[in-house]
C-alpha positions, 0 to 999 in steps of 0.5 A: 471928882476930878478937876483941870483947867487948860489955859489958853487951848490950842486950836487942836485942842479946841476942835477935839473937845468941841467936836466930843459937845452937844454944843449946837451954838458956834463959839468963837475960838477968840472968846475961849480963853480956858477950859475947865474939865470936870469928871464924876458921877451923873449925879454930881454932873448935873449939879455941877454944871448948875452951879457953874452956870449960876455962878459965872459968865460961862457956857458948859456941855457934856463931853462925849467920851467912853468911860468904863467906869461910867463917869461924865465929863464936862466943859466949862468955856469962857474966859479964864477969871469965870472958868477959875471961879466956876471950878471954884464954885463946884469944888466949894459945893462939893467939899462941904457936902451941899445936897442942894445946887 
């Protein structure tokens, strides 16, 4: 699983990543303080974006993409402190090998 986090996004890179969502709400840019990308199997997508969800104030979609090796990406949005915890959350779940979200 592979993590990043964009700290305060341009409006380009903004456009581009909303534009790859199922997002069928309109954000405002002014509240998107940080994107939180993360990439893996399906499997692990799911729960993560379950466990970021639960664990902080954020909004999260699938980021359409075309990946040979069949892997997902996810966006995590909102402000800088949730993102960081929701990446956080996912990577503490993940390292120890939890089975449950």
């Amino acid at each position: 699983m592979e993590y990043r986090i964009i700290k305060s996004p341009s409006k380009s890179t903004l456009q581009i990543i909303i534009k790859r969502t199922s997002l069928n709400i309109e954000m405002n840019p002014d509240e998107i303080h940080a994107i939180g990308l993360v990439q893996g199997r399906m499997i692990d997508m799911i729960c993560a974006v379950d466990i970021a969800e639960k664990s902080a104030g954020v909004t999260v979609s699938d980021v359409k993409g075309s990946c040979p090796q069949n892997l997902i990406m996810i966006g995590i949005f909102g402000d800088t402190s949730s993102v960081e915890s929701a990446i956080s959350e996912i990577k503490s779940n993940f390292e120890k090998g939890n089975k449950l979200c």
